[in-house]
C-alpha positions in Angstrom: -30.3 21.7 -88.3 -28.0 23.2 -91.1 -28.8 22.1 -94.1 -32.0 22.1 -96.2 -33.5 18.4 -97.1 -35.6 16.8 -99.1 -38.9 18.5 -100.1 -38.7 20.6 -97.5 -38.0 24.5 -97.7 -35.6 26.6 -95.4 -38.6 28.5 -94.1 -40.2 25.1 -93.1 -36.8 23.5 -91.2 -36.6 24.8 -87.6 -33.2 25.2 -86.8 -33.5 25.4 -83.2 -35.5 27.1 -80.6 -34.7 29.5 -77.6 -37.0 29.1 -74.3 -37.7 32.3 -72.4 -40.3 31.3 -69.3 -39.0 34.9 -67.6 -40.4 36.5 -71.1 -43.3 34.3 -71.1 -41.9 33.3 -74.7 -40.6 30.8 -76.8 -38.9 31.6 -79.9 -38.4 29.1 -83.2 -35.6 30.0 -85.5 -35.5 28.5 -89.1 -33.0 28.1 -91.5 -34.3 30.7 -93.9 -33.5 33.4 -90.5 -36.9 33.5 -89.9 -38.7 33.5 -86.5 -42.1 32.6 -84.7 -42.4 33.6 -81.4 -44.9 31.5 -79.2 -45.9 31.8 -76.1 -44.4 30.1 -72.9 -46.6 26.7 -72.0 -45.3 23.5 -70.4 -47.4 21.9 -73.6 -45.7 24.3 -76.0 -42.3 23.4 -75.1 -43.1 19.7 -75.4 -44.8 19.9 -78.7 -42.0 22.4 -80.4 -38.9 19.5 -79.0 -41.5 16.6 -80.6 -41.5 18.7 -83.8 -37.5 19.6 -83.9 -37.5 15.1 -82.7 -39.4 14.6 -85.8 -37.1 16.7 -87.8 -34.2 14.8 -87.1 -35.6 11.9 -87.5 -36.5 12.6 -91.2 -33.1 14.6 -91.7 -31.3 11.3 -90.5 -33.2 9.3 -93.6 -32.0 12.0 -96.1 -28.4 11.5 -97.8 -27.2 13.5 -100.5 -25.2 10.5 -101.8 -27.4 7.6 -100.9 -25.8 4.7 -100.3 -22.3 5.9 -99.9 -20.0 6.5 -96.9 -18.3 9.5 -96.5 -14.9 7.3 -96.7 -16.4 6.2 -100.5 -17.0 9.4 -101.1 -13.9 10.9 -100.9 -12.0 8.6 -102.5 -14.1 8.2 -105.5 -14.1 12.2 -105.8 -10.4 12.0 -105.0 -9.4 9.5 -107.9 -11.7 11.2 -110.2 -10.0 14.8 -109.6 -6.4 13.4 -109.7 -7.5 11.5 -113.0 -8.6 14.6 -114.6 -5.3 16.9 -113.2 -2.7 14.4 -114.4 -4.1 13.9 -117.5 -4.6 18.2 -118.0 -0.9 18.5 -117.4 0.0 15.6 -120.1 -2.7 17.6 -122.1 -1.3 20.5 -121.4 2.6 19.7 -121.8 1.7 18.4 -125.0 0.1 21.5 -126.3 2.9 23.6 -125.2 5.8 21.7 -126.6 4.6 22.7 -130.1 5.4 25.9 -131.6 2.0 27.4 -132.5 0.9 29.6 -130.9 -3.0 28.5 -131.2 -1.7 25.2 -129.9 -0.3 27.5 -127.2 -3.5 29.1 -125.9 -6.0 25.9 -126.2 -3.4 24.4 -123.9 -4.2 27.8 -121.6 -7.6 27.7 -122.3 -8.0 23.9 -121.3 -5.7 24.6 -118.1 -7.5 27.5 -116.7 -11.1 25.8 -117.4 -9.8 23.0 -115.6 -8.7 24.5 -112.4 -12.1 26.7 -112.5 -13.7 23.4 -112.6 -11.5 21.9 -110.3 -11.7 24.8 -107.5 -16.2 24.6 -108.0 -15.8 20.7 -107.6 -13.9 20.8 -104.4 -16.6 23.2 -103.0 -19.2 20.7 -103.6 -17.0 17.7 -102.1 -17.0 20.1 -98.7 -21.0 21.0 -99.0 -21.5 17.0 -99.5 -18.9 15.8 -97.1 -20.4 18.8 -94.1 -24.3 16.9 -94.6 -22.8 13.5 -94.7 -21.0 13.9 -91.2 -24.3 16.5 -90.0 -26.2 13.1 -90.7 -24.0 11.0 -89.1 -23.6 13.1 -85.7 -27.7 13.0 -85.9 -28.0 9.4 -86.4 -25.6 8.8 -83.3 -27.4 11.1 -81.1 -31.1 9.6 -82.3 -29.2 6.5 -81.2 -28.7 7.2 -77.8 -30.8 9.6 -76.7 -32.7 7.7 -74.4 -29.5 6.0 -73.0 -27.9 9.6 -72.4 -30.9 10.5 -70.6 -30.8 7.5 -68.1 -27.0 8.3 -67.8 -27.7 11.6 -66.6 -29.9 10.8 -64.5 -28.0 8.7 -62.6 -25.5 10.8 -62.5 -22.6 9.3 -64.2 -19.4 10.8 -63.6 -17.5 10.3 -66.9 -20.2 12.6 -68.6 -19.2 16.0 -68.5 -21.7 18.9 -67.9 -21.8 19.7 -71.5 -22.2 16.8 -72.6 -25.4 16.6 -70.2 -26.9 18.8 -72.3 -26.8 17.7 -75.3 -30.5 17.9 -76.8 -31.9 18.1 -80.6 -32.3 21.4 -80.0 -28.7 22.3 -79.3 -26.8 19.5 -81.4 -25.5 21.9 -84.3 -23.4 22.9 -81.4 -21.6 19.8 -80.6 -18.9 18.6 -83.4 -19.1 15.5 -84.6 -15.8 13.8 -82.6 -17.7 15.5 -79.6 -20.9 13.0 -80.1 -18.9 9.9 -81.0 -16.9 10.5 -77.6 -19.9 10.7 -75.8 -21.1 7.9 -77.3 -17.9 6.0 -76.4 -18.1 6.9 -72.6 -22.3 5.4 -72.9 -20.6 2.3 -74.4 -17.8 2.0 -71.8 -20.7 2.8 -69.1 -23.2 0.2 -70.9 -20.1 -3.0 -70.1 -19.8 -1.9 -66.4 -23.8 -2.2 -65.9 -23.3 -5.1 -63.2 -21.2 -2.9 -60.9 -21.9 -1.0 -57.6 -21.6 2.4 -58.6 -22.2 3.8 -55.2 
């Protein structure tokens, strides 16, 4: 996990966890850079992956533009922004074609809150557009989970080693392309199921 959601508070949102059996240790990290060390157990380990399971579930169901596609998105914030520039330049070229000089720095004024604006705006369409594909990479992975798993274990060759381990725990570090190729190959694997693969 990356990002904060719904009611829930960094301190509350594991982020991932690091197992230690040498150290007799496992340690939970959470977005607010806090940490809870537990002890090693078989049950442990299995109740900590259920909780960081659960957590992705729930994460999947938050959007922070429900009921919009990332594609939507963007162009709707697109539009918008190149609205609002063209018509600050008319605004502007109009200002400065007159010969007062009060007319002069409104026109100024008007420009340089604009691009301000403009400049805090696109930070928000990265923060939005970051959760939004963070989502979908979750929802792809929730997805086929259980498929991945039976791939691995029978050993399918097109799945890389990396791939093999791609868990809830570690998904932050897989990109987004990297989880829709994987879920490619489990597609292409799913339409030869009839074959001998021996």
């Amino acid at each position: 996990m990356k990002y904060k959601f719904g009611k829930y508070e960094r301190s509350q949102i594991i982020k991932n966890f690091e197992v230690e059996p040498d150290n007799n240790k496992i340690t939970v990290n959470y977005l607010s850079g806090d940490s809870y060390i537990l002890p090693y157990t078989f049950d442990n380990k299995v109740k900590i992956e259920a909780d960081v399971e659960k957590q992705a579930v729930e994460r999947s169901k938050y959007n922070p533009l429900p009921n919009v596609s990332l594609t939507e998105y963007l162009h709707d914030e697109n539009t918008k922004y190149a609205f609002l520039a063209a018509s600050d330049v008319v605004f502007s070229m109009l200002l400065q074609s007159g010969s007062d000089t009060p007319y002069k720095a409104i026109a100024n004024v008007l420009t340089g809150t604009m691009v301000a604006f403009f400049i805090y705006n696109l930070h928000t369409i990265k923060k939005n557009w970051n959760q939004i594909k963070d989502i979908e990479k979750y929802d792809i992975y929730l997805k086929m989970k259980n498929i991945l798993f039976d791939e691995c274990q029978l050993g399918n060759p097109n799945i890389t080693e990396k791939e093999r381990k791609l868990t809830t725990n570690n998904i932050d570090d897989y990109t987004l392309d990297e989880v829709k190729c994987l879920k490619k190959k489990i597609d292409r694997s799913n339409s030869f199921l009839g074959y001998d693969h021996n």
